[in-house]
One Martini backbone bead per residue (centre of mass of N, CA, C, O) as a GRO file, in nm:
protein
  156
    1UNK     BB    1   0.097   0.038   0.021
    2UNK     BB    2   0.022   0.373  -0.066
    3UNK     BB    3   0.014   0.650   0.076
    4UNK     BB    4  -0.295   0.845  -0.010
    5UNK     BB    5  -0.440   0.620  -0.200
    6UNK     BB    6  -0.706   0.650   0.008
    7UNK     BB    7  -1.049   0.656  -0.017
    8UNK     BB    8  -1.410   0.741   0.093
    9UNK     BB    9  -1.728   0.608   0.018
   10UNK     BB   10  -1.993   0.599  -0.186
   11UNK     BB   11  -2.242   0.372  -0.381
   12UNK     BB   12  -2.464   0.361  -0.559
   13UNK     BB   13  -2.340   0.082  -0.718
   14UNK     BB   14  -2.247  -0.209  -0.545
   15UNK     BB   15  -1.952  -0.388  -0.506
   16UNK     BB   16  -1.666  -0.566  -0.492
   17UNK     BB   17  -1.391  -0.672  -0.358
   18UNK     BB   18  -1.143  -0.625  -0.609
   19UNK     BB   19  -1.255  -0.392  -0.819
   20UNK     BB   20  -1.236  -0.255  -1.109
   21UNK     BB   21  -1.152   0.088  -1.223
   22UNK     BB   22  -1.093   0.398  -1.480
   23UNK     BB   23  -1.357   0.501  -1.427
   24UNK     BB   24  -1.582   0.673  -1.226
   25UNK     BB   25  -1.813   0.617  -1.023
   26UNK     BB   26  -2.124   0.667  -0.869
   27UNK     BB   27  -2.047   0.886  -0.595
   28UNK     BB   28  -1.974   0.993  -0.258
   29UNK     BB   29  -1.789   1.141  -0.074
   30UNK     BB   30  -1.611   1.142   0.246
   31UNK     BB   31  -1.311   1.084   0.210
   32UNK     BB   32  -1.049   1.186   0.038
   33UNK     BB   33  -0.725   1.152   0.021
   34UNK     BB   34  -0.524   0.938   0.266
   35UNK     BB   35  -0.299   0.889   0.530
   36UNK     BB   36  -0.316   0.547   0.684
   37UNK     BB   37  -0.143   0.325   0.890
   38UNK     BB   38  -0.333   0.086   0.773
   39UNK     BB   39  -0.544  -0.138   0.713
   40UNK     BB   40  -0.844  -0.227   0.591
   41UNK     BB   41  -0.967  -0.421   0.824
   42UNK     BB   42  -0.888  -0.225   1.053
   43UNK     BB   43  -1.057   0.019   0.940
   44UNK     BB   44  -1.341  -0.151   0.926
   45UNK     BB   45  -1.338  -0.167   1.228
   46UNK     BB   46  -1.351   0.095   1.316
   47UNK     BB   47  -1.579   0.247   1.124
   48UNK     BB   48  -1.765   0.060   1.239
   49UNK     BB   49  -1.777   0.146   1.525
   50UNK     BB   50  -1.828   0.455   1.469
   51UNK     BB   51  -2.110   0.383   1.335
   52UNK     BB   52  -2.290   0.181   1.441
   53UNK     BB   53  -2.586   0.400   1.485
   54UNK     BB   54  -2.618   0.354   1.170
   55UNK     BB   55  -2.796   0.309   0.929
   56UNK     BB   56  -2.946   0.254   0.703
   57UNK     BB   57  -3.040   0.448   0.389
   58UNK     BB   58  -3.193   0.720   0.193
   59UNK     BB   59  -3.073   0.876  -0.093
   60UNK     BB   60  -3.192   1.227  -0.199
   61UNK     BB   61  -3.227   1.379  -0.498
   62UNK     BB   62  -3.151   1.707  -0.607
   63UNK     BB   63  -2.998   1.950  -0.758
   64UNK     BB   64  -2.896   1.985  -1.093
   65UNK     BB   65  -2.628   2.113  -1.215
   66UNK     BB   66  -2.388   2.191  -1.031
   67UNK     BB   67  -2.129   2.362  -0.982
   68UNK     BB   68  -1.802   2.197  -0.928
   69UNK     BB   69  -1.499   2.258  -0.792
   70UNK     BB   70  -1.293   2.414  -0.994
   71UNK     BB   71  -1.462   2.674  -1.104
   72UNK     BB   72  -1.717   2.504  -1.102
   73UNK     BB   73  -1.703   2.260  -1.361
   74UNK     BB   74  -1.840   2.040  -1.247
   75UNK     BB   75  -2.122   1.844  -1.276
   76UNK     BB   76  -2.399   1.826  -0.993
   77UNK     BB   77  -2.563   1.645  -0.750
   78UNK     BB   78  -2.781   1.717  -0.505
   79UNK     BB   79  -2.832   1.642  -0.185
   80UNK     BB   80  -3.083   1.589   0.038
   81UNK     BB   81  -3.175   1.710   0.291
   82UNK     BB   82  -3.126   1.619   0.536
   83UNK     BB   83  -2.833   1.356   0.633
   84UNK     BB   84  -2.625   1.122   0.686
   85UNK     BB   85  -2.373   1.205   0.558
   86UNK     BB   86  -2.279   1.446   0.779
   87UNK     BB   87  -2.212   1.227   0.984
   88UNK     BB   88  -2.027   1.051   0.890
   89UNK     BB   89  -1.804   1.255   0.832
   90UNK     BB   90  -1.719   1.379   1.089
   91UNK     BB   91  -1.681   1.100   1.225
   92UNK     BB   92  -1.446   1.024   1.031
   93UNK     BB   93  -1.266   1.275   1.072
   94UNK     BB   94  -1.239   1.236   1.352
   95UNK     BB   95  -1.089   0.963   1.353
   96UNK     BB   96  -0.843   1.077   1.198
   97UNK     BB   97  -0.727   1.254   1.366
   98UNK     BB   98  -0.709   1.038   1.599
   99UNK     BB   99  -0.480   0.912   1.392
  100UNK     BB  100  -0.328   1.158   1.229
  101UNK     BB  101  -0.383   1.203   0.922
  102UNK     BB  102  -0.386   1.256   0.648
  103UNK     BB  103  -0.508   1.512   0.439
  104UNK     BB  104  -0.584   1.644   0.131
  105UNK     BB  105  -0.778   1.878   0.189
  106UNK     BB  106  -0.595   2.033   0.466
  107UNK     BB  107  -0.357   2.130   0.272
  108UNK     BB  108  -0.503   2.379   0.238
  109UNK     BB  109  -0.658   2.693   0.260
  110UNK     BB  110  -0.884   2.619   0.214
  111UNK     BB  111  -1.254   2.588   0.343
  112UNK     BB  112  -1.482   2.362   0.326
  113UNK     BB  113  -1.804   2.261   0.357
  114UNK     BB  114  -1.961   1.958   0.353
  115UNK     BB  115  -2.150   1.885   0.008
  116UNK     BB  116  -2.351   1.655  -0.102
  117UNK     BB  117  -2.270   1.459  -0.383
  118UNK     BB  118  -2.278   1.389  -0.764
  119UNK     BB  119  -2.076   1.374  -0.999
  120UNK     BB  120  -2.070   1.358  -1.338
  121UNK     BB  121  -1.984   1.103  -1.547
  122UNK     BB  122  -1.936   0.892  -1.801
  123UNK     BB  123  -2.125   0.661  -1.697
  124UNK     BB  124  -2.347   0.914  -1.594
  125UNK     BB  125  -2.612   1.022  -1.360
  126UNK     BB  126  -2.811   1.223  -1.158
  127UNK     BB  127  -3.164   1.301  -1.034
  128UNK     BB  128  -3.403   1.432  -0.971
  129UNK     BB  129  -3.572   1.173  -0.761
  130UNK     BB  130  -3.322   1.023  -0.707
  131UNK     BB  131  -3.292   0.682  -0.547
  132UNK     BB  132  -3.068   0.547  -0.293
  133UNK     BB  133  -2.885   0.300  -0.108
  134UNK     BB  134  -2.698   0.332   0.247
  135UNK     BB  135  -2.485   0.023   0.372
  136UNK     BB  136  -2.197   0.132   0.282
  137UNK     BB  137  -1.884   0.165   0.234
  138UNK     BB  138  -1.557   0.267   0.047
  139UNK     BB  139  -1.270   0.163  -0.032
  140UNK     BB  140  -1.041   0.349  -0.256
  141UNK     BB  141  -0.774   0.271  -0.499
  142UNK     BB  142  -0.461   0.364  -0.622
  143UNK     BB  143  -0.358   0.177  -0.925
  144UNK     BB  144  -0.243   0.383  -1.113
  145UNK     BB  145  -0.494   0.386  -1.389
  146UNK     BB  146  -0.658   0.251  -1.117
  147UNK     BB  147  -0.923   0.147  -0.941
  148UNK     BB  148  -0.969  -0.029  -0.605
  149UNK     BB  149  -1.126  -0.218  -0.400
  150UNK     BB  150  -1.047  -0.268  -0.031
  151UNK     BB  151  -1.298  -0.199   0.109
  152UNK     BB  152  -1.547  -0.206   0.363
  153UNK     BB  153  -1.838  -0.047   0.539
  154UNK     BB  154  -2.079  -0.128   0.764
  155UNK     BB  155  -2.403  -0.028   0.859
  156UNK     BB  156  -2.514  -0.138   1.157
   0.00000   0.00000   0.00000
């Protein structure tokens, strides 16, 4: 493992571990890239401790088209709030500061607060009134030009 090349994110349409992939699939990001000298079954076991009061839950999809990313430049859709994935960064990102992690956003002078999104991809977009169930996370590594799925934290 690369230190740094580890994401955590939730998928729109769940894959299995071992999965790999060249375009991203349609995810919501819920921490970017991170560096934690850690396993991925360790880390599964933490974040599953760490989440274990959320259930599974449906997240609805609101407006879409919004520009999104350096200069607006990305269109995506947002989550409709109240959600539980606010609660879920929180406690995600409580855990790695627990654990001293690097995080890739913290390292900008920029400070923006978590926004709950699915970007558009090659392979499709979400639209206002779509809705998926949110019943596990998912690291994923990137492994030179393709990434791959190496762990999951089921919640509840």
């Amino acid at each position: 493992m690369v230190p740094g090349d580890r994401l955590l994110c939730v998928l729109v349409e769940n894959k299995p571990i071992g999965f790999e992939f060249k375009d991203w699939l349609l995810h919501v990001t819920i921490v970017p890239w991170f560096r934690l000298e850690i396993e991925s079954k360790a880390l599964r076991r933490d974040l599953e401790t760490v989440l274990k009061a959320i259930r599974p839950f449906s997240v609805f999809m609101g407006q879409e088209n919004v520009g999104f990313g350096h200069q607006k430049g990305k269109m995506a859709t947002l989550i409709k709030l109240p959600t539980p994935l606010i609660e879920i960064e929180h406690k995600v990102r409580a855990y790695f500061h627990s654990q001293h992690a690097w995080l890739v956003d913290e390292t900008t002078k920029r400070t923006s607060s978590f926004k709950p999104h699915i970007t558009n991809q090659k392979n499709g977009s979400m639209h206002e009134g779509d809705i998926f169930t949110c019943d596990k996370l998912f690291v994923v590594e990137q492994k030179g030009g393709y990434k791959k799925i190496t762990g999951e934290v089921n919640l509840g």
